[in-house]
C-alpha positions as CSV (number, residue, x, y, z in Angstrom):
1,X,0.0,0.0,0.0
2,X,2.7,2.4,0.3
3,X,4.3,4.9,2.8
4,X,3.4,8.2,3.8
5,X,6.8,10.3,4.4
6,X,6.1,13.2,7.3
7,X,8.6,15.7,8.5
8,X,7.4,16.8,12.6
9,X,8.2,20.4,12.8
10,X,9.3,21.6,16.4
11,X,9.2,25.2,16.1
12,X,9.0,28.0,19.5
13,X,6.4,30.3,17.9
14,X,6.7,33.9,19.2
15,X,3.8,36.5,19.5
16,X,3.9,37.7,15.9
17,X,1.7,35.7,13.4
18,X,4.0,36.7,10.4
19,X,7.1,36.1,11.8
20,X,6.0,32.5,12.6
21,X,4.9,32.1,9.1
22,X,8.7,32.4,8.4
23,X,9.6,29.7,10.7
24,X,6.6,27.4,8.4
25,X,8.3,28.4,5.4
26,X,11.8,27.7,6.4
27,X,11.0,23.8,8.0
28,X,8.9,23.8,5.0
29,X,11.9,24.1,2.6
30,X,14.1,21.8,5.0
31,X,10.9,19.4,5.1
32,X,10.7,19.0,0.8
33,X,14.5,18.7,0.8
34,X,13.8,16.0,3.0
35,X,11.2,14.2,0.7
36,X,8.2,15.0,3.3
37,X,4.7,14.6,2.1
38,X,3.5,16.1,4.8
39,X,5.1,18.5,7.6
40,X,3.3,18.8,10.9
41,X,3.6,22.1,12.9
42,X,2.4,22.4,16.5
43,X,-0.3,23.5,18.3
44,X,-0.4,27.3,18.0
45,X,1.8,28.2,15.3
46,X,0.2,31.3,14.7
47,X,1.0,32.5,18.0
48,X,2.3,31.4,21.0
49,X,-0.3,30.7,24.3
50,X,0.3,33.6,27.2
51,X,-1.2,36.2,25.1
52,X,-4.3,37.6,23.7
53,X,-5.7,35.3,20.7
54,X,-8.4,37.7,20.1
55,X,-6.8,40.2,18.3
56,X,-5.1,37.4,16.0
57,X,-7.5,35.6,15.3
58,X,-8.4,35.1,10.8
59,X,-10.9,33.1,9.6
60,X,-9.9,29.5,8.3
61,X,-9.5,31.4,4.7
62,X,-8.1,34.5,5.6
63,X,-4.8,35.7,5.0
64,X,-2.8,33.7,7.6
65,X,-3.9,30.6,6.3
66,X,-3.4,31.9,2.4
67,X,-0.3,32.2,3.1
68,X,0.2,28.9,4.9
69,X,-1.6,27.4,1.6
70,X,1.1,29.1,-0.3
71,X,4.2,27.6,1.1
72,X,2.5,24.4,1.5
73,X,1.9,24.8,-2.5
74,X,5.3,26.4,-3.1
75,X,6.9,23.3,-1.6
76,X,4.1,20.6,-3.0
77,X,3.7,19.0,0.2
78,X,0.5,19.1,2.9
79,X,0.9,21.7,6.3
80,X,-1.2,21.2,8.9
81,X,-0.7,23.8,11.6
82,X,-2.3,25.6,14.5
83,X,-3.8,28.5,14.4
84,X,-6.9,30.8,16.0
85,X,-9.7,31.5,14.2
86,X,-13.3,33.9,15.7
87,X,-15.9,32.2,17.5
88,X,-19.5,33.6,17.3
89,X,-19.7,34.2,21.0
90,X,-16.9,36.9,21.3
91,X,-13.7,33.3,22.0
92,X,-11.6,31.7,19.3
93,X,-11.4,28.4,18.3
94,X,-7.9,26.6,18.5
95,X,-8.1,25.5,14.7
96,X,-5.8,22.8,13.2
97,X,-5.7,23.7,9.5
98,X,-4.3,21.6,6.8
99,X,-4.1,23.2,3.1
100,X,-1.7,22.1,-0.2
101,X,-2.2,19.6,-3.2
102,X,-5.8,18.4,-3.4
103,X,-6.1,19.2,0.7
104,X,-8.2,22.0,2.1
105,X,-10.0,21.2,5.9
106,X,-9.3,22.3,9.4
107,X,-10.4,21.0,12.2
108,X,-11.3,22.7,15.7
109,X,-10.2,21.5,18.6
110,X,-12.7,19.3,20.9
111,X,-10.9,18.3,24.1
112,X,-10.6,22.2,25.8
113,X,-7.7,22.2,27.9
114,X,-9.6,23.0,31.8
115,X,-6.8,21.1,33.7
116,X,-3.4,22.0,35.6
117,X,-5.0,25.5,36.4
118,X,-5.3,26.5,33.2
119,X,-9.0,27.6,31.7
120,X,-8.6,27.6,27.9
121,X,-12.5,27.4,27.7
122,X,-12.5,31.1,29.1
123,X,-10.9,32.1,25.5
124,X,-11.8,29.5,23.4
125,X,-15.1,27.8,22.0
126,X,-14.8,23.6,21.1
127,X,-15.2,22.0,18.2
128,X,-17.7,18.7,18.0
129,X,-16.4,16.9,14.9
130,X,-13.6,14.5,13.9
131,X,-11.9,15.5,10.7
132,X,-9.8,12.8,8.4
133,X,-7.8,14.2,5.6
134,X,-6.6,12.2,2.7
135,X,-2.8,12.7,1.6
136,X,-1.8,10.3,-1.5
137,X,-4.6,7.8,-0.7
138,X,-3.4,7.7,2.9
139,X,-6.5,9.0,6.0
140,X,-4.7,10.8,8.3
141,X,-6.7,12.2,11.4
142,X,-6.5,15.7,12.8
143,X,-6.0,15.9,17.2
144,X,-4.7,18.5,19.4
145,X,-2.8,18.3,22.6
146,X,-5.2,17.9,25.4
147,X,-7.4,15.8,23.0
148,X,-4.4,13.3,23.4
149,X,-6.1,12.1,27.3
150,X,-9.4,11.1,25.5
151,X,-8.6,7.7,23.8
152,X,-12.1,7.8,22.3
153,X,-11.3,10.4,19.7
154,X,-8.9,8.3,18.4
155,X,-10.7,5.2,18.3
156,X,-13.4,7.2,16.6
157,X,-10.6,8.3,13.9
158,X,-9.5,5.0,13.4
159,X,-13.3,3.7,12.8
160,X,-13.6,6.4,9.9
161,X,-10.8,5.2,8.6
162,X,-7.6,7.0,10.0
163,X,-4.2,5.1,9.1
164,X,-2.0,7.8,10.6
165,X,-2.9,10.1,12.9
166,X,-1.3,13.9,13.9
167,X,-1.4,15.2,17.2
168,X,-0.2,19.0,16.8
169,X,0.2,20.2,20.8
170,X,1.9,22.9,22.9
171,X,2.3,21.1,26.1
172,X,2.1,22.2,29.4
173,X,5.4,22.1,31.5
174,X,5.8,20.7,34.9
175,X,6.3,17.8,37.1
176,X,5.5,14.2,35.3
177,X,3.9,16.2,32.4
178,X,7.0,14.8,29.9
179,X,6.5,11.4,31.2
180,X,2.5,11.8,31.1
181,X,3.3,13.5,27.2
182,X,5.3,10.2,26.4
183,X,2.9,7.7,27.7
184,X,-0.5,9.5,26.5
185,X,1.8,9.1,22.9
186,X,2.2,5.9,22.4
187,X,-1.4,4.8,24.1
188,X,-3.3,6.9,21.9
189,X,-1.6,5.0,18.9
190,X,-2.0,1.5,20.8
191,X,-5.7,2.3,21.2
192,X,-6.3,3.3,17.8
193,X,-3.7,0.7,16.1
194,X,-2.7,3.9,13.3
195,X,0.6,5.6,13.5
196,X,0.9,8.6,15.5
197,X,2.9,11.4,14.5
198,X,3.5,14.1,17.3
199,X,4.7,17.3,16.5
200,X,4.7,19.9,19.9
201,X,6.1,23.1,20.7
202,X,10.1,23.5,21.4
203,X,10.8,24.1,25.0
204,X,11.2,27.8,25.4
205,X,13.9,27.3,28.0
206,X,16.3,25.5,25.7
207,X,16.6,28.4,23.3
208,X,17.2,30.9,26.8
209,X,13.6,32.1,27.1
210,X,11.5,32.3,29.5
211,X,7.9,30.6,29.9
212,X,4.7,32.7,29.9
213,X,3.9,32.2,33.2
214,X,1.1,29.6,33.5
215,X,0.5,29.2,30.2
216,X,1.0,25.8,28.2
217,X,4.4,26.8,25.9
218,X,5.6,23.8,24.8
219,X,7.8,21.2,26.4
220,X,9.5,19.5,22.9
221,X,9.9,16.0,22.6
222,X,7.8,15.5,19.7
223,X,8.0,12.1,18.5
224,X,6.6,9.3,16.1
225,X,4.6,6.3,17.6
226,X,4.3,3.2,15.1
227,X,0.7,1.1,15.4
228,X,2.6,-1.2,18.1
229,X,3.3,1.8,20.8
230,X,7.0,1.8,19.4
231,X,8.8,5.5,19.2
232,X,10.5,5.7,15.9
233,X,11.9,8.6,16.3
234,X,11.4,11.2,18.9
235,X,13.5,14.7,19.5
236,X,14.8,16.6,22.5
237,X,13.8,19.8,23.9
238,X,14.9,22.3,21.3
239,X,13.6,23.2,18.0
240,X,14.1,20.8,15.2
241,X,13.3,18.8,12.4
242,X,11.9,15.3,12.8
243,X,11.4,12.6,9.9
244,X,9.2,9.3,9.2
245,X,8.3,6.8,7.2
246,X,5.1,5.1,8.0
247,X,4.6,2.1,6.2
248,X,1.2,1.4,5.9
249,X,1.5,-2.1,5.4
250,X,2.7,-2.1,9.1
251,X,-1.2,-0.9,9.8
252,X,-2.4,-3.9,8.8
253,X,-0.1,-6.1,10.2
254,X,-0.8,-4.3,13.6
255,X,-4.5,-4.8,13.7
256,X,-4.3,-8.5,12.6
257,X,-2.3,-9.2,15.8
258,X,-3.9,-7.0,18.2
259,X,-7.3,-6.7,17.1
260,X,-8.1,-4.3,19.5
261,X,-10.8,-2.6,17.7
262,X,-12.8,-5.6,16.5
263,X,-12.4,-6.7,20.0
264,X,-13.9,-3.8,21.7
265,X,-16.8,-5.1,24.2
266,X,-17.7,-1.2,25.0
């Protein structure tokens, strides 16, 4: 069936929407020279949490994300990044959008992160629907950071049909939380027998900077999970470039010796 080559971007996005479009374009150039199909930015990208995403905030076809669909086009490979799009009640929805050849979706993020003393429903309204792109015939499903805890969403993805799934984050530092990050990882693609292709936020303190105080900025470690809970691949704290190959004959394989979702009872 063929493989689906994805580049994991870990970029430390700043407060200004255009200069983070830079850092897209430059991983995007690295990521074609690498023979990515697909590059995956974090959670985000258009700006960094610990600031206002009001004033930010484009629609899904505004001119952020035009210009996101350019590079993805000038590079002919799929980007999904994060970014913040209006609500209708006033909040902004933490949007996943994924735009270049014959791709054109975003998804809004369901799982709101109320946890660790953080409110993020204060700022921002949840989405309600899985999304599944298709990139070269392979379904690759669309997840964001706190969604990672709810191993129903990704069981639901694999039932319509996800064979990879991307899990775009800017995870919340603190005690456990890179052990909890690494674990929740490789469950998620356990659960859902698909590979799962992480791609978070650098750690701000590896470049020298500090962390917005209470706010989830991104802890690194973004890492690729095969259908058997195995890391491929997985990077440090600092930003960097991370490639994979996922074989999707290796899908197949997977659910025939843990059937896990034909054997569901519940």
């Amino acid at each position: 069936m063929g493989a689906l080559r994805v580049a994991l971007a870990q970029i430390l996005a700043g407060p200004d929407p255009q200069a983070n479009l830079d850092l897209v374009a430059q991983a995007a150039t690295e990521a074609e020279l690498g023979r990515a199909q697909l590059v995956v930015f974090p959670e985000a990208t258009m700006r960094c949490f610990g600031l206002p995403l009001n004033e930010i905030a484009e629609p899904v076809d505004g001119p952020w994300a035009q210009r996101l669909a350019q590079i993805a086009y000038q590079h002919s490979l799929v980007i999904i990044a994060g970014m913040f799009c209006p609500s209708d009640d006033g909040r902004v929805r933490n949007t996943l959008r994924a735009v270049g050849p014959d791709v054109d979706a975003f998804y809004d993020k369901i799982h709101l992160f109320d946890a660790f003393g953080f409110v993020e429903s204060q700022t921002v309204a949840a989405g309600s629907e899985p999304v599944i792109i298709s990139i070269a015939g392979v379904r690759v499903g669309l997840t964001t950071c706190y969604d990672v805890r709810f191993p129903g969403l990704y069981t639901r993805l694999a039932d319509l049909g996800a064979q990879v799934i991307c899990l775009a984050a800017s995870w919340g530092a603190g005690a456990g939380k890179i052990d909890q990050w690494k674990l929740l990882t490789r469950a998620r693609a356990l659960d859902s027998t698909t590979y799962l292709v992480a791609a978070g936020q650098a750690d701000p303190s590896s470049v020298g900077a500090k962390r917005k105080s209470g706010a989830p900025t991104g802890i690194g470690h973004s890492a690729a999970v095969s259908p058997y809970g195995e890391v491929l691949a997985e990077l440090g704290p600092s930003p960097s470039l991370l490639f994979v190959e996922c074989d999707i004959e290796v899908i197949d394989q997977a659910r025939a010796t843990i059937p896990v979702l034909a054997n569901r009872r519940f």
